[in-house]
C-alpha positions as CSV (number, residue, x, y, z in Angstrom):
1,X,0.0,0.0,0.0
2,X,1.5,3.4,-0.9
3,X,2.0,6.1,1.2
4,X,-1.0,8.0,0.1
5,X,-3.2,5.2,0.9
6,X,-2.3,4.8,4.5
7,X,-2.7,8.2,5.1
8,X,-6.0,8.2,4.0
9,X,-6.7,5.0,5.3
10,X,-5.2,6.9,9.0
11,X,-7.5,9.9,8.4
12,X,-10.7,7.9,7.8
13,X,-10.7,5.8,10.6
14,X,-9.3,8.9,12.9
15,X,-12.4,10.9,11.9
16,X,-15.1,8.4,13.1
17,X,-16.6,8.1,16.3
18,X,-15.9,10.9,19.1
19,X,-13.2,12.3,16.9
20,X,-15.3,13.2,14.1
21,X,-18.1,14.8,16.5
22,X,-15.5,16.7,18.2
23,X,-14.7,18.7,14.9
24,X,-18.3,18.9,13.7
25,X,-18.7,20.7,17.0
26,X,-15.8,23.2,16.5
27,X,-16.8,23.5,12.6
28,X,-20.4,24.1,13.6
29,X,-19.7,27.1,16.2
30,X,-17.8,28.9,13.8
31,X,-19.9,27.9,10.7
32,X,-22.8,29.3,12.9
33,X,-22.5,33.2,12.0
34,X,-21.7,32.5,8.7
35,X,-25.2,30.5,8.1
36,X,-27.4,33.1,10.2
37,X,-25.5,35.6,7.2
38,X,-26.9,34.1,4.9
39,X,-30.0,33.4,6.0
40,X,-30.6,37.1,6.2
41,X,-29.7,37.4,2.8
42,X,-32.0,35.1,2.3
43,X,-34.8,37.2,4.0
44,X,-34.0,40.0,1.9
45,X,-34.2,38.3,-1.7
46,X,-37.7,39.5,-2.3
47,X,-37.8,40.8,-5.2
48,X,-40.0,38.8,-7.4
49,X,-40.0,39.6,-11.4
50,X,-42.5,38.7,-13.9
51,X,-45.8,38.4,-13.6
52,X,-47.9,37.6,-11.1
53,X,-50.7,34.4,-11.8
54,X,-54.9,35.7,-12.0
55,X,-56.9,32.2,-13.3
56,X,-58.9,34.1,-16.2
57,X,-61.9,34.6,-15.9
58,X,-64.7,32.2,-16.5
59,X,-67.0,33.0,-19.9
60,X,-69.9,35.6,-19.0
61,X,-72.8,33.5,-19.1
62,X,-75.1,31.9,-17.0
63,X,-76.6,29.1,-19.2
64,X,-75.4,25.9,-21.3
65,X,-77.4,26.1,-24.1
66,X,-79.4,28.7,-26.1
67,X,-82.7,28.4,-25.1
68,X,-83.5,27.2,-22.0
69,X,-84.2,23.3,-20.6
70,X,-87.0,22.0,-19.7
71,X,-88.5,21.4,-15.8
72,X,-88.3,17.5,-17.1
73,X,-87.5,15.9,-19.5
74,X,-90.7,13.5,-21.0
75,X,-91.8,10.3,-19.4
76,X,-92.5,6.6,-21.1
77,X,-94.1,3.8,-19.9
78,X,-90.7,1.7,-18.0
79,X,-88.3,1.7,-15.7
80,X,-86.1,3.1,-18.6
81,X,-88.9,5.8,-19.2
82,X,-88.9,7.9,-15.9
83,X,-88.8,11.4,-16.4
84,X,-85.5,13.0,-15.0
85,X,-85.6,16.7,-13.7
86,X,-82.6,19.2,-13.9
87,X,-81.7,20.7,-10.5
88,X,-79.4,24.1,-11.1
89,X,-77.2,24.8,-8.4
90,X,-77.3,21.3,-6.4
91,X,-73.8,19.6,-6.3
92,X,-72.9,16.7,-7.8
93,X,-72.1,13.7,-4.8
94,X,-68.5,12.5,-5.3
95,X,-69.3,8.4,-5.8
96,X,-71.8,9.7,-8.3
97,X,-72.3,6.5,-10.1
98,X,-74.1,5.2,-6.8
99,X,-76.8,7.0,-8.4
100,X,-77.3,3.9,-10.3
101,X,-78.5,1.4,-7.3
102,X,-76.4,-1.3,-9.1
103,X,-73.8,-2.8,-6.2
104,X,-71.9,-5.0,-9.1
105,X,-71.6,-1.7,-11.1
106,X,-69.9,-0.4,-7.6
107,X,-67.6,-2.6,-6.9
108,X,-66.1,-3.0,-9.9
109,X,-65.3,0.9,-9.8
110,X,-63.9,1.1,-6.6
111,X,-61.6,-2.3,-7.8
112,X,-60.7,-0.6,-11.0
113,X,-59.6,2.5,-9.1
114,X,-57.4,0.1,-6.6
115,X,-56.1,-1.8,-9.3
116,X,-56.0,0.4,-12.9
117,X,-52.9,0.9,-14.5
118,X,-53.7,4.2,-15.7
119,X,-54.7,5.3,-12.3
120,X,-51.2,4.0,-10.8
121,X,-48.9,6.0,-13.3
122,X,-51.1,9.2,-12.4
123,X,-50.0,8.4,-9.2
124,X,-46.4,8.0,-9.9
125,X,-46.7,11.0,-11.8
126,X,-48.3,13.5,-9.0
127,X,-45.2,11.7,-6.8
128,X,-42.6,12.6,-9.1
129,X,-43.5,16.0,-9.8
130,X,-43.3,16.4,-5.4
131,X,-40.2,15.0,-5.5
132,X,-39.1,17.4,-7.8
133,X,-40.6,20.2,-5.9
134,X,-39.5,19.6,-2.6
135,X,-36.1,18.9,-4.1
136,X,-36.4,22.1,-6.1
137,X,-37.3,23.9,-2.3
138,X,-34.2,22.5,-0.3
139,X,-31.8,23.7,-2.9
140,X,-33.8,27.2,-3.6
141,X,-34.9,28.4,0.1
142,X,-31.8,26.9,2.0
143,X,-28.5,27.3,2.1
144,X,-26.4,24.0,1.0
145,X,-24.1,23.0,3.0
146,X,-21.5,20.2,2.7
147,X,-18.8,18.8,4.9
148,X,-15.7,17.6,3.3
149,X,-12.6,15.6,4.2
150,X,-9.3,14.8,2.1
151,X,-5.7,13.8,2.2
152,X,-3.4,14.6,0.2
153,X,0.6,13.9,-0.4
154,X,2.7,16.5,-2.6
155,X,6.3,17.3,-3.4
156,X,6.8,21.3,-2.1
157,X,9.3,23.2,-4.0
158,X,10.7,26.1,-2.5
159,X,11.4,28.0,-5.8
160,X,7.9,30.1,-5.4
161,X,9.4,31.6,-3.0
162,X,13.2,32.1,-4.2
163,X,14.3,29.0,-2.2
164,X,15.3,26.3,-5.8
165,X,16.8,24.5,-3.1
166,X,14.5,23.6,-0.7
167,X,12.3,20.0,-1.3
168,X,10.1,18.4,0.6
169,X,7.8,15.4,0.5
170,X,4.7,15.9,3.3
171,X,1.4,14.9,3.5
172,X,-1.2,17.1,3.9
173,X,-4.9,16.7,5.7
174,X,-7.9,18.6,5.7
175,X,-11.9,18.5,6.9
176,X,-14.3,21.5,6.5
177,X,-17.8,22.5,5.9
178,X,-18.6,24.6,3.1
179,X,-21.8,26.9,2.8
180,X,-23.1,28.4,-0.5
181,X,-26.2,30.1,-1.7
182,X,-27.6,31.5,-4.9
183,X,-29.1,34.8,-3.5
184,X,-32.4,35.2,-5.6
185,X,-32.5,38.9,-5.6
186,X,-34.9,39.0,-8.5
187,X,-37.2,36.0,-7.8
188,X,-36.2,33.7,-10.6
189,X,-36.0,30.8,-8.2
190,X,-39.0,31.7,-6.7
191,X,-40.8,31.7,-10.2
192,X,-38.7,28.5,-10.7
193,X,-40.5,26.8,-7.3
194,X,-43.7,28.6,-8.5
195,X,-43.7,26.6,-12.0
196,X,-43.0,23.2,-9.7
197,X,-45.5,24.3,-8.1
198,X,-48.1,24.7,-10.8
199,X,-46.4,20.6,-12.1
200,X,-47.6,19.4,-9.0
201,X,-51.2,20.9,-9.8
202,X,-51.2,19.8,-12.8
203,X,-50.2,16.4,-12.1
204,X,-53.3,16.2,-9.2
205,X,-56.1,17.4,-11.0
206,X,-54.6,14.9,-14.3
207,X,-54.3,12.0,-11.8
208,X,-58.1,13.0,-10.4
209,X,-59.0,13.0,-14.5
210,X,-58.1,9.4,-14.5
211,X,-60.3,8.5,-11.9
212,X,-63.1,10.4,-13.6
213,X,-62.5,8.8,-17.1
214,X,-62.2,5.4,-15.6
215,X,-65.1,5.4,-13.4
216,X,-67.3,7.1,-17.0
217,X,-65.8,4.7,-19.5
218,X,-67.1,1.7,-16.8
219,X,-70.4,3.0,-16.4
220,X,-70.5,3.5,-20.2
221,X,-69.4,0.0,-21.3
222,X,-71.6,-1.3,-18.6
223,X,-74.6,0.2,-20.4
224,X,-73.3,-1.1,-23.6
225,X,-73.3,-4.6,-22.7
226,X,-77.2,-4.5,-21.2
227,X,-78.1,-2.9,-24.3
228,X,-75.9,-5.5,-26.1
229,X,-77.7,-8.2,-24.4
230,X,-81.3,-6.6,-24.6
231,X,-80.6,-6.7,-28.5
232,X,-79.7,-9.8,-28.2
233,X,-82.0,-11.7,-26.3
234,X,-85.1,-9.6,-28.5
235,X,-83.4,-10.7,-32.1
236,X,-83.5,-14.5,-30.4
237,X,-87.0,-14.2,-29.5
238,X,-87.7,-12.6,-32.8
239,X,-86.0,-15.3,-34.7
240,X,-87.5,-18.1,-32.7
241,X,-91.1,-16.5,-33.9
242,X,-89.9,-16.1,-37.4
243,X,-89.0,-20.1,-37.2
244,X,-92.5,-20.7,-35.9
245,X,-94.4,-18.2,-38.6
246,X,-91.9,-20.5,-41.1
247,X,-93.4,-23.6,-39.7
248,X,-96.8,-23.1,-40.4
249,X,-95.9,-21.1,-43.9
250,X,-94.4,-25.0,-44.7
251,X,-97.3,-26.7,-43.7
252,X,-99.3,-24.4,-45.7
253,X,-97.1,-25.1,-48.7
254,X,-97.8,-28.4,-48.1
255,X,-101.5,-28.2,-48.5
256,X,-101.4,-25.9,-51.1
257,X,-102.3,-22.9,-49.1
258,X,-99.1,-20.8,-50.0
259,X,-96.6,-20.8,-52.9
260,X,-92.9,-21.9,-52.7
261,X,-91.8,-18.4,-52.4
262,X,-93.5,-17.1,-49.9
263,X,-92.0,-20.2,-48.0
264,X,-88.6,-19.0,-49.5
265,X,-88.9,-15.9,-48.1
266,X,-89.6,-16.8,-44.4
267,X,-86.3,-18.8,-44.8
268,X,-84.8,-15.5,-46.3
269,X,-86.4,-13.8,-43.2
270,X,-85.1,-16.3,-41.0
271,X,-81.8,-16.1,-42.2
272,X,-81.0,-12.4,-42.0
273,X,-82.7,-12.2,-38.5
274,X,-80.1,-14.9,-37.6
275,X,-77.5,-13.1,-39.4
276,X,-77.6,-10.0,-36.8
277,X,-76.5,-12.1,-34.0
278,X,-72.6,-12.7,-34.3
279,X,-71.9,-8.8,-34.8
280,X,-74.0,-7.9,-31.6
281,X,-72.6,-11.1,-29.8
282,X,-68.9,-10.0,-31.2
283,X,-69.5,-6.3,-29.6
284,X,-70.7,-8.3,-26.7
285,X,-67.0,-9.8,-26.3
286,X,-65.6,-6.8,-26.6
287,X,-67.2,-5.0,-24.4
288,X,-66.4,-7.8,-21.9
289,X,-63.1,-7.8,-22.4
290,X,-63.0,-3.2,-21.8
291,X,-64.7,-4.2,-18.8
292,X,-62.3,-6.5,-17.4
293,X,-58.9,-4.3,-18.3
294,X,-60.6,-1.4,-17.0
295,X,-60.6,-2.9,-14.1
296,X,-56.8,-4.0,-13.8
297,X,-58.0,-7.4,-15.3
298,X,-56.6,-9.4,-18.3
299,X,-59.7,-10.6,-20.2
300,X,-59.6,-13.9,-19.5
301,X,-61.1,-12.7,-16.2
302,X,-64.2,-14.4,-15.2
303,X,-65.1,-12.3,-11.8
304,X,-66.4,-9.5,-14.3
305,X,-70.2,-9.5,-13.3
306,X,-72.9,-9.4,-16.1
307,X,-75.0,-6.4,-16.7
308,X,-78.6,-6.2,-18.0
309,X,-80.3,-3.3,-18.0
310,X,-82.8,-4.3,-15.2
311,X,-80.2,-3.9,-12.7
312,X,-79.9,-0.9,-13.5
313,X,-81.9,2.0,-12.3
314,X,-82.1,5.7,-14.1
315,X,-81.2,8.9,-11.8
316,X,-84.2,11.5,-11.9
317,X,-82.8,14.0,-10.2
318,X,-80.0,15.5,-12.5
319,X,-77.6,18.1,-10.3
320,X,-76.6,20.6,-13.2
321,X,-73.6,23.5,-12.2
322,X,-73.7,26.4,-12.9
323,X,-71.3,27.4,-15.0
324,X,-69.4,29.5,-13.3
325,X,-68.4,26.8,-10.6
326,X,-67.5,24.7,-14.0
327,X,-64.2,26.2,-14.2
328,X,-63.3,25.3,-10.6
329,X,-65.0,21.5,-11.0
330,X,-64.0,19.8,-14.4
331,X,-60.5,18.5,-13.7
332,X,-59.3,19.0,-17.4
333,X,-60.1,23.1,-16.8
334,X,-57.9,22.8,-13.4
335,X,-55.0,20.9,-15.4
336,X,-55.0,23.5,-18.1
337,X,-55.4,26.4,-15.6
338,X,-52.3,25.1,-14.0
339,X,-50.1,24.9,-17.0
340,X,-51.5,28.5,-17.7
341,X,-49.5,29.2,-14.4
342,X,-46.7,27.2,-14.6
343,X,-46.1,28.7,-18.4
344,X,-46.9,32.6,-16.3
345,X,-43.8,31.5,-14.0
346,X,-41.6,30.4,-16.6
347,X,-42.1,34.5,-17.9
348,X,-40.6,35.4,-14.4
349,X,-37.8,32.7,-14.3
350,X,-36.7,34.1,-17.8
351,X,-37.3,37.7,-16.6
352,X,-34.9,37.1,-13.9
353,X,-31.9,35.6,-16.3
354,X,-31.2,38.7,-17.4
355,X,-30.8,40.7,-14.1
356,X,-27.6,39.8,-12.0
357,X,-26.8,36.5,-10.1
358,X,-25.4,36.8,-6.9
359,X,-24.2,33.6,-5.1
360,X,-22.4,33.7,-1.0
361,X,-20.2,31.6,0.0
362,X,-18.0,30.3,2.6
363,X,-16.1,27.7,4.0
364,X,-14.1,27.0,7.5
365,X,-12.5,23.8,8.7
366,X,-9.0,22.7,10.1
367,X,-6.0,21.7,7.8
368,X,-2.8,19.9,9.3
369,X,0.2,17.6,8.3
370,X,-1.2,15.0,10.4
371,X,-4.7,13.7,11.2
372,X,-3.6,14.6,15.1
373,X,-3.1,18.4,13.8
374,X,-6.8,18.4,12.7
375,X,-8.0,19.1,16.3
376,X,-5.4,22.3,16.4
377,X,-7.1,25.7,16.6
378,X,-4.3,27.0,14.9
379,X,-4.6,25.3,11.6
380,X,-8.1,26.2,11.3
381,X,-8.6,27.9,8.2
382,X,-11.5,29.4,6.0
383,X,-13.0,32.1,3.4
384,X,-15.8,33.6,2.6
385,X,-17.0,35.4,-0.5
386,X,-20.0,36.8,-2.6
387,X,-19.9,36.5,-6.7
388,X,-22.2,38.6,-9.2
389,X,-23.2,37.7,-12.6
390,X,-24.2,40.4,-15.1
391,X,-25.0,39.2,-17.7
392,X,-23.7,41.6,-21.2
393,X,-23.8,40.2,-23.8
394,X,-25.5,36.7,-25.3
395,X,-26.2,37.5,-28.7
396,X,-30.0,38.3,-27.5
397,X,-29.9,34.6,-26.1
398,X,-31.7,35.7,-23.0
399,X,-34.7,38.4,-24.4
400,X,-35.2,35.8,-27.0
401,X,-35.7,33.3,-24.2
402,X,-38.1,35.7,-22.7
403,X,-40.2,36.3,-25.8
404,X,-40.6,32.5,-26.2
405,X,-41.9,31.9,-22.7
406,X,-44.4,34.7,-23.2
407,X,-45.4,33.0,-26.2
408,X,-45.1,29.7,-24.4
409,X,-47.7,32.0,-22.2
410,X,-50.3,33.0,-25.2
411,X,-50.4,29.6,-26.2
412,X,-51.2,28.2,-23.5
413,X,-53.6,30.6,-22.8
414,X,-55.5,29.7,-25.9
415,X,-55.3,26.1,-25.1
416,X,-57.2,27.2,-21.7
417,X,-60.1,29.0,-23.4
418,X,-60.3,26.1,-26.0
419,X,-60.6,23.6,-22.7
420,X,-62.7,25.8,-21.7
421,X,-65.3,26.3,-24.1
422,X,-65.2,22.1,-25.4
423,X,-65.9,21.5,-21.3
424,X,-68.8,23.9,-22.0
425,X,-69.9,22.2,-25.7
426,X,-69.5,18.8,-23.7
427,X,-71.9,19.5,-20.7
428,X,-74.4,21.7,-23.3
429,X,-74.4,18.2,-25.8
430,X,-75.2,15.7,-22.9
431,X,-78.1,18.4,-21.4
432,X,-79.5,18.4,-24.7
433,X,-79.0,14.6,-25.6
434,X,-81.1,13.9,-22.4
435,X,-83.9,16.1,-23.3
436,X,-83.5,14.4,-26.6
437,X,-83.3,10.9,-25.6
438,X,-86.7,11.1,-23.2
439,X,-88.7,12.5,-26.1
440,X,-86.9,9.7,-28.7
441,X,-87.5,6.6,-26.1
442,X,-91.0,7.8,-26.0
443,X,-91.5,7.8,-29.7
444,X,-89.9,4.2,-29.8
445,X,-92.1,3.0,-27.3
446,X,-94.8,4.6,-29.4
447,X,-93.6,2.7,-32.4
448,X,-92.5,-0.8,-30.9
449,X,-96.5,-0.7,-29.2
450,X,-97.7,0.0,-33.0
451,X,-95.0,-2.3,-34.7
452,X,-96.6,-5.1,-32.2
453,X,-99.6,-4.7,-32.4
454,X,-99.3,-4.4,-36.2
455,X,-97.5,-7.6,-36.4
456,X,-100.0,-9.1,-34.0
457,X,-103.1,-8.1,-36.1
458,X,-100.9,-9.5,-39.4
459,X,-100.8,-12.6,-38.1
460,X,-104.2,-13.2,-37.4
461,X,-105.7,-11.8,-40.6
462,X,-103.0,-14.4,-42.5
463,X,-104.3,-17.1,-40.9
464,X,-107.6,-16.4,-41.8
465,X,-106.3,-15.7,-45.5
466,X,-107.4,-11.6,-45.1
467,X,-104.3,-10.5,-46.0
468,X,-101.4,-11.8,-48.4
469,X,-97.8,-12.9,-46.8
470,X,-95.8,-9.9,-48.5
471,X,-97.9,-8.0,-45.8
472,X,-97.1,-10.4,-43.2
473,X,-93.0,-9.9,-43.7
474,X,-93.5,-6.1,-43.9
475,X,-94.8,-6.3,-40.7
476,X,-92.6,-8.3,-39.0
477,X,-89.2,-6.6,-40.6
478,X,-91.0,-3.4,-39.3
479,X,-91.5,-4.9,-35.4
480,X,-87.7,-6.2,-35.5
481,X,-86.3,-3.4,-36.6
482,X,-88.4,-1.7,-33.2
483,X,-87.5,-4.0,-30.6
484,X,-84.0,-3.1,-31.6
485,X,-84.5,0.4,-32.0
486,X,-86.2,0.6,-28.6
487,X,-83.6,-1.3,-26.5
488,X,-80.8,1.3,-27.9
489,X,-83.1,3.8,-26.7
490,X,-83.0,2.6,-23.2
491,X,-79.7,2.2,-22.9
492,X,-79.2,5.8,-24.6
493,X,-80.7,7.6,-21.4
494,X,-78.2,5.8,-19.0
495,X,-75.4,6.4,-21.5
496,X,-76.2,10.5,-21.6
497,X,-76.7,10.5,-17.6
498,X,-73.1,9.0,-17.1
499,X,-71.8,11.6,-19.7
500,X,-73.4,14.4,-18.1
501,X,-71.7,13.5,-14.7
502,X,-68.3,13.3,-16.4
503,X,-68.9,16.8,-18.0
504,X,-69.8,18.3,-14.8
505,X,-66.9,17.0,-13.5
506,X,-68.0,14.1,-11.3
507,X,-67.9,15.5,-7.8
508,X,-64.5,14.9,-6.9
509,X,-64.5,18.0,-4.4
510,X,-67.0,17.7,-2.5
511,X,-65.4,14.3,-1.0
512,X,-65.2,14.5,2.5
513,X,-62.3,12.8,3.3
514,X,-59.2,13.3,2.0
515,X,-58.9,13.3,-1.9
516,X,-56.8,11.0,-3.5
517,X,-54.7,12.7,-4.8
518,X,-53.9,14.8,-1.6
519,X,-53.1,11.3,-0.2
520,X,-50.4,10.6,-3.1
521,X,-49.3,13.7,-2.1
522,X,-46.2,14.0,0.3
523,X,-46.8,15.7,3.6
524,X,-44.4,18.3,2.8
525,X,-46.0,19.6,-0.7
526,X,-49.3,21.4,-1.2
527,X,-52.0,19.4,-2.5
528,X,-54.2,20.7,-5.4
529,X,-56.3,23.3,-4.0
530,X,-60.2,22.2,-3.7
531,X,-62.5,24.4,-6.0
532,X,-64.4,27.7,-3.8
């Protein structure tokens, strides 16, 4: 082992235990002045440049749509049929697809939010951008300091100082705790903490947008397969009559009561009826298999329960904003209002770049030719210093930076009113598509009830030979085409109420306990701020 080595070797194990606390407590009392110093410099760095964030404004009107809604929408005979009533002003509950009365539909939100990817890499995402932030903090608001220890061996040569002849080989030790800090006389590391900030925002109302999605797109394809199966079990029930109405059509044929084609066509009738069943059954599948990886499930999963639309039961009591709190409710608004500010803090940070950088520092600690000589008063040594940057001359590097972050500012800006006004469009469409879909279910019902009693009437007039069997397959095309009509219908009103809870906003804030996302949330980091 070389010389070096065992010195260093000597001075790490001579600086453990009491030995090392016994110079951490010298370094510390004269360190001490030095760090009150500059934490009153620190006081005094209040400067703050660039501009400071106002959320804009929300649009100046007090309605969703043109002309103004009805007290209820209209009624149809059904559990599917009820009319629903739009309440202005009454809050959305938080669980809002509870709404529903289906416990299946329940639990399989609350285990997609427990076990959904997307939901987990919000998370990560809101922890991340804390991490950042409180990292951001301890460098920006705190002084750093660092302790240091080295040992060194050098040749000395005395001809520096006019000696050529003097040599010498010694080794040389040292331990000391430096302090530095980047004075923020104009703000710009404020602005900096202000943008982290605004990521951390960002990240909490994008992770509370994932639970909204997840918990709409289940509802949604939950509806989609009891429509899927209504379809399904009506064209079964319709093609088991059309075999039936064939059967007799054959043993009419047989006696000479109808021709060949009017047998022909039954079979034709038949045939198509049949023909409808793989596509719905293939969307059935599908929709089976959403369900189960929306909930964090491959879909090979059987635990996904079944949904018809009987389970189901339709809200009639719709809680509709108004749209001034829509700006503070629909997470999308709050992600985009916070990138609005982080892009207003970027202005400052690059406002500040072109104003002067001061940075204090100091330094104090013992130096000796021997570990022994570290615990010497006399070989204490330090410095202490303050540095300015101004900056001159970048080629217009840093008003060019500036002009970018103020357009980085007006675009994002834009993108604010254009979330803005589509979160407005969105809650406006689903308003209207209720409205729409009461007075459309009633018209179905209307027509299936006709279609029926059509077919019904049909049927017994053939028999009796009063009408001819091209009359008899107009009518039952007509009552197929209804029962379908009229179980998309249904599931259209359950569909539109989910859609109108998601462009609300879906009650996140009005959660009693703690949010979510203030739980993913270190301690030490602001969660995102409820809506007032």
């Amino acid at each position: 082992m070389t010389s070096t080595a065992v010195g260093r070797s000597r001075l790490h194990r001579q600086l453990s235990g009491a030995f090392r606390r016994r110079i951490a407590h010298r370094v510390s009392a004269r360190i001490a002045p030095i760090t009150v110093l500059l934490s009153q410099f620190c006081s005094l760095s209040g400067c703050v440049l660039g501009p400071d964030y106002q959320t804009p404004a929300p649009p100046a009107t007090e309605t969703y749509t043109p002309t103004p809604l009805p007290d209820q929408t209209a009624s149809s005979p059904g559990a599917s049929g009820a009319p629903q009533q739009f309440v202005a002003s009454q809050d959305i509950p938080p669980q809002w697809w509870t709404l529903f009365h289906c416990e299946p539909l329940d639990a399989l939100i609350r285990e997609a939010l427990a076990n959904s990817p997307n939901v987990a890499a919000a998370q990560a995402a809101l922890r991340q951008a804390s991490e950042n932030l409180r990292a951001q903090m301890g460098t920006t608001l705190y002084p750093s300091v660092d302790a240091k220890a080295n040992a060194t061996r050098e040749k000395f040569n005395g001809v520096t100082f006019g000696q050529p002849g003097l040599h010498r080989i010694l080794n040389l030790y040292n331990a000391s705790v430096s302090v530095s800090y980047d004075l923020d006389a104009f703000g710009g590391a404020k602005r900096g903490l202000e943008s982290l900030r605004s990521q951390v925002d960002y990240e909490g109302f994008q992770l509370q947008a994932a639970y909204l999605a997840l918990s709409a797109n289940i509802v949604t394809a939950a509806v989609k397969e009891a429509s899927l199966r209504e379809q399904i079990d009506a064209t079964e029930r319709i093609a088991t009559d059309e075999d039936a109405q064939l059967g007799v059509l054959r043993k009419q044929f047989e006696l000479g009561g109808v021709s060949r084609a009017a047998v022909l066509s039954q079979e034709t009738l038949v045939a198509q009826t049949r023909a409808t069943l793989p596509p719905l059954r293939q969307s059935l599948d599908q929709t089976r298999h959403q369900l189960a990886v929306l909930a964090g499930k491959p879909p090979s999963d059987t635990g996904v329960p079944e949904f018809t639309l009987a389970m189901l039961t339709l809200p009639q009591s719709l809680p509709v904003s108004v749209p001034s709190s829509l700006v503070r409710q629909r997470p999308d608004i709050l992600a985009a209002d916070a990138t609005l500010h982080q892009a207003s803090a970027q202005v400052g940070v690059a406002t500040a770049n072109m104003y002067p950088q001061l940075t204090l520092s100091a330094s104090y600690g013992p130096q000796a030719l021997t570990p022994a000589g570290l615990l010497k008063y006399a070989d204490m040594i330090w410095n202490i210093g303050a540095g300015v940057t101004q900056p001159i001359f970048h080629g217009g590097q840093l008003s060019a930076q500036k002009r970018a972050a103020e357009a980085a500012f007006d675009q994002a800006n834009a993108q604010y009113r254009q979330t803005v006004l589509l979160a407005f469009q969105n809650v406006a469409d689903a308003l209207r598509a209720l409205e729409h879909d009461a007075t459309g279910l009633a018209a179905q019902t209307e027509a299936w009830r006709a279609a029926r009693d059509s077919l019904d009437l049909t049927r017994a007039q053939f028999r009796i030979g009063g009408v001819s069997y091209l009359a008899l397959l107009d009518a039952q095309r007509q009552y197929q085409q209804t029962v379908v009509n009229l179980a998309q219908a249904q599931a259209a009103r359950y569909a539109d109420t989910a859609a109108l809870f998601q462009a609300l906003g879906g009650g996140w804030w009005n959660d009693t306990a703690t949010s979510q996302a203030a739980q993913a949330t270190p301690a030490a980091v602001p969660a995102p701020p409820r809506p007032q």
